[in-house]
N, C-alpha and C positions, 0 to 999 in steps of 0.2 A: 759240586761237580763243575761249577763255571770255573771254580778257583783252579782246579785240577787241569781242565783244558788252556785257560791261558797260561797255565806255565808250561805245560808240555807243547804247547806252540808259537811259541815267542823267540825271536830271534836271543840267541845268548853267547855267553864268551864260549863254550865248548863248540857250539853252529863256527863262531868266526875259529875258530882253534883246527877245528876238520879244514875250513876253504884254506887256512894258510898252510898247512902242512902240506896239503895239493898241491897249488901253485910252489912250493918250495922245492915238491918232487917232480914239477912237470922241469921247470926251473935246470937243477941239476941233471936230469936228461937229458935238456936241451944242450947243458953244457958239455958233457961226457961224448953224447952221439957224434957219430964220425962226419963231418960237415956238417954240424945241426943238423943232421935228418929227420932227428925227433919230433921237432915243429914245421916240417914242410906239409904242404896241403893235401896230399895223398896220405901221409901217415897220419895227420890227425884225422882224416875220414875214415882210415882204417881203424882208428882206434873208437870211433864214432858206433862201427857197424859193429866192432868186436865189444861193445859194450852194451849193445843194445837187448840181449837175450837174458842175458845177465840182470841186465838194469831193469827191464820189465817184469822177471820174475821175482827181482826183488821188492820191487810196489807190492806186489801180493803178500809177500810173506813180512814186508813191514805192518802191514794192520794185523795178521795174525800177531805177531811177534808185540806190538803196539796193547791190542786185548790180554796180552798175559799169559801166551798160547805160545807154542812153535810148529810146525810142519816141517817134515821129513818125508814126504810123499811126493813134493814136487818134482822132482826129477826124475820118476818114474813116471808121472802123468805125460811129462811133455813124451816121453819114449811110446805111452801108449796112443797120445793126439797124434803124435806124428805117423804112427803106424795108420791110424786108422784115417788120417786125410789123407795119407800115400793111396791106399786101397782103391781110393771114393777119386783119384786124381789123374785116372789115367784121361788120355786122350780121344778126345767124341766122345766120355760117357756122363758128365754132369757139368753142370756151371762149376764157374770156380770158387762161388759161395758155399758149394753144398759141404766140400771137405773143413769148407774153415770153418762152418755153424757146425757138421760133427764133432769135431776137433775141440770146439769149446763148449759144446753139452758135455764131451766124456771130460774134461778136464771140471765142467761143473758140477758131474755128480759124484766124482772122487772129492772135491769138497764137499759135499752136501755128506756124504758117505764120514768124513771125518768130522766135520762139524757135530753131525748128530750123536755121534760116538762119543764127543768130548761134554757137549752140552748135555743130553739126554740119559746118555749111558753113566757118566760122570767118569772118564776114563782118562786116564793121564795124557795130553797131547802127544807128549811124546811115545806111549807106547800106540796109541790108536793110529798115528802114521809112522808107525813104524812099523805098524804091521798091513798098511796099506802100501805102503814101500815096496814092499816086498811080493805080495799079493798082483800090483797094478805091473809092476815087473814082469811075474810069470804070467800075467793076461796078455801081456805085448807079444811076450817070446809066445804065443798059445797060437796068438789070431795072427801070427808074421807067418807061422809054423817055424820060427825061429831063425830066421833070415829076412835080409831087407827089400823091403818092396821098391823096387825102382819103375820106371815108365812111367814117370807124369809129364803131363802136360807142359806144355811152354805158360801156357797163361799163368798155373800153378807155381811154375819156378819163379815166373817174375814177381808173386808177391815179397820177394825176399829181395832181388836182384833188381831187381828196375831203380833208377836214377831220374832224379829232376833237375836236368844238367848235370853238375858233378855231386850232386846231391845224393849219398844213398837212400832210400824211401824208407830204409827199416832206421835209421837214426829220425826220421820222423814219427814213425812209429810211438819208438820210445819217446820224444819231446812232447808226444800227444797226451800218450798212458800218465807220464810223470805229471803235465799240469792238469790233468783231471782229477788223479791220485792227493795231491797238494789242495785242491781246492773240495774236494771231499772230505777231507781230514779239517782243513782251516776254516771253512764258511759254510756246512751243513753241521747241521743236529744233529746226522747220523756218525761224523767225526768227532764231534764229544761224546758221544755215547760210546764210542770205540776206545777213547782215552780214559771214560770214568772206570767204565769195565775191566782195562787194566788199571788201572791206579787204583781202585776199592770196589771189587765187583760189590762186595755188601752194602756200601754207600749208593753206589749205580742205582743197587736194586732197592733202595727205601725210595732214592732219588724219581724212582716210574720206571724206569729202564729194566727192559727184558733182558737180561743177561744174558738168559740161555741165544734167544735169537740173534741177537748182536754178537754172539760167539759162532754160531752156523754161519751166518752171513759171511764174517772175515776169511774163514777156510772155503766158502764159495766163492768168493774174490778170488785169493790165493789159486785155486783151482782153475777158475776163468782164463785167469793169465795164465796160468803155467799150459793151458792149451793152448792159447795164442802163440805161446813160446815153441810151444811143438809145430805147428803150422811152419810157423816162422825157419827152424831149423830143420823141417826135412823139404822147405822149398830152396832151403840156401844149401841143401849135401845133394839135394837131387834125388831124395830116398827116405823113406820111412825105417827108419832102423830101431829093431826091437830095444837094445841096448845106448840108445839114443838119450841125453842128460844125465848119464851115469855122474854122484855127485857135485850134479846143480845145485843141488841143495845147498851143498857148505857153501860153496861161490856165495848164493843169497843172502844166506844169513853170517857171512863174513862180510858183506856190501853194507847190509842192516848193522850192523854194531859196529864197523866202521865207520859209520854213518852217523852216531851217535843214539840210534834207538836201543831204550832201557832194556836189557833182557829181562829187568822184573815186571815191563809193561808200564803202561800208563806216559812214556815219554819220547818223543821223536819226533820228524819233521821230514817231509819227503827229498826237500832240498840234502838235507845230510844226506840221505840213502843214495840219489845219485851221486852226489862225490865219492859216495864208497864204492859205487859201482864202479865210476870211474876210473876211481885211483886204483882197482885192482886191474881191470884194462892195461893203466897203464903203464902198471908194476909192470905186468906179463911183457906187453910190448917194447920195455926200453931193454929189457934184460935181454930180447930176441937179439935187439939190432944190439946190444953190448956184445953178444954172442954166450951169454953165460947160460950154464946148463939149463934146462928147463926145470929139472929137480927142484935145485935153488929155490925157485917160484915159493914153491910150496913150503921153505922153511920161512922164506921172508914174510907169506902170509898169516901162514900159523902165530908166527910172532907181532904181525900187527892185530888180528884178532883179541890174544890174549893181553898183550898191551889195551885194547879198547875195554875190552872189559874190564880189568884192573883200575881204568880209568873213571868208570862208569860205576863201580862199587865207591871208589872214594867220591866220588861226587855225591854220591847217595850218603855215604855215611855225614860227609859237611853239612848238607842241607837236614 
């Protein structure tokens, strides 16, 4: 198992191969945009904020993804936390703690709800959130009555919107999540037990490692965050909207294998997963200011996806 975790955490040529193709594409946008706009101080805090929902849902769903697992529930949960803190958020009726602690209880037991499914029930991740997907969807559209709650509070809005100086507070957010994530993963016991688990649950579990629990935990993470991420987004629209992280998902687990985590598990690094947050940020945003369709987006993603992966199979097969 030790063997297993320093390699899956050790800086390597694919880690420096993700940071240099970054910088290559921040690079060439810098060059393309019309007066350099691309690196002026407003747009890279733009791209800071717009990276930030993205980039925190993806910490969650790299340790799933990390255990040998996937989620496909995420983006339905943030649609239900955010419904259900809009509710809890109007004006003179609660702190403005009470929406964010509902907000990541329901996003906790949509994990806990999958985890046990996968671990307990023995049921393929992919179909157990994928039928929570679907399920935590029509709970949103149920308790909205299928429209979006608006009226909250100003305190509410500002967990999204407040600044420290020119600071936005949700790129701190994310700088927070990320070195907690990173340092959970690299310097606890419980982040090798989450790399054994994908790289040989049967090894894991000679090894002492609960398998089963170390597989609920990761989709309770997952979950945690993707409520945070609902807070987060229905304090930055001003509203709780039923249909709110429609295909978060893919974002995530395009951030994650961009990032260079194994889809067969057992390999990754937090550090990669923000650059792949990142770099999809900042696909989106040079393409805006290029002015090219938004469509496009979506073809140039698809193909770096499948390029990482492809990538990610031969590395597997060399070693």
């Amino acid at each position: 198992m030790n063997a297993i975790s320093r390699r899956a955490r050790g800086w390597s040529v694919g880690d420096a191969g993700i940071l240099l193709v970054f910088l290559a594409l921040v690079f060439a946008l810098w060059l393309v945009s019309p007066e350099h706009h691309f690196l002026s101080v407003n747009n890279v805090l733009l791209i800071l904020v717009q990276t930030t929902i993205n980039g925190i849902l993806a910490m969650g769903m790299m340790f799933v993804i990390i255990s040998g697992e996937i989620d496909l529930s995420v983006g339905s949960t943030i649609g239900l936390a955010g419904v259900v803190a809009a509710m809890l958020a109007h004006p003179g009726e609660y702190p403005v703690i009470v929406p964010i602690l509902a907000a990541l209880l329901v996003g906790a037991l949509v994990g806990l709800l999958n985890g046990v499914g996968v671990a307990y029930g023995a049921i393929p991740s992919f179909i157990v959130t994928l039928g929570t997907m679907t399920a935590v969807r029509g709970l949103a559209l149920i308790v909205s009555g299928g429209a979006p709650i608006f009226n909250v509070s100003e305190t509410f809005e500002a967990v999204a919107s407040a600044r420290i100086g020119r600071f936005p507070v949700m790129a701190i957010y994310l700088v927070v999540i990320f070195a907690v994530c990173a340092f959970v993963l690299r310097r606890t016991v419980y982040g090798r037990r989450v790399y054994a688990v994908g790289g040989n649950p049967v090894a894991a579990e000679v090894s002492g490692v609960n398998v089963r629990r170390s597989k609920v935990s990761v989709f309770v993470i997952a979950g945690l965050l993707a409520g945070f991420c609902g807070v987060l987004l229905a304090s930055r629209t001003i509203s709780g909207a039923p249909t709110a992280g429609e295909s978060y998902e893919l974002d995530a687990i395009a951030a994650v294998v961009i990032g260079g985590v194994s889809m067969s598990g057992g390999r990754g690094r937090a550090v990669g997963v923000l650059i792949g947050a990142l770099m999809i940020a900042v696909i989106a945003n040079g393409l805006d200011i290029l002015g090219i369709d938004a469509n496009f987006q979506r073809v140039v993603k698809g193909a770096i996806i499948v390029l990482a992966v492809l990538l990610d199979v031969k590395a597997r097969q060399r070693s």
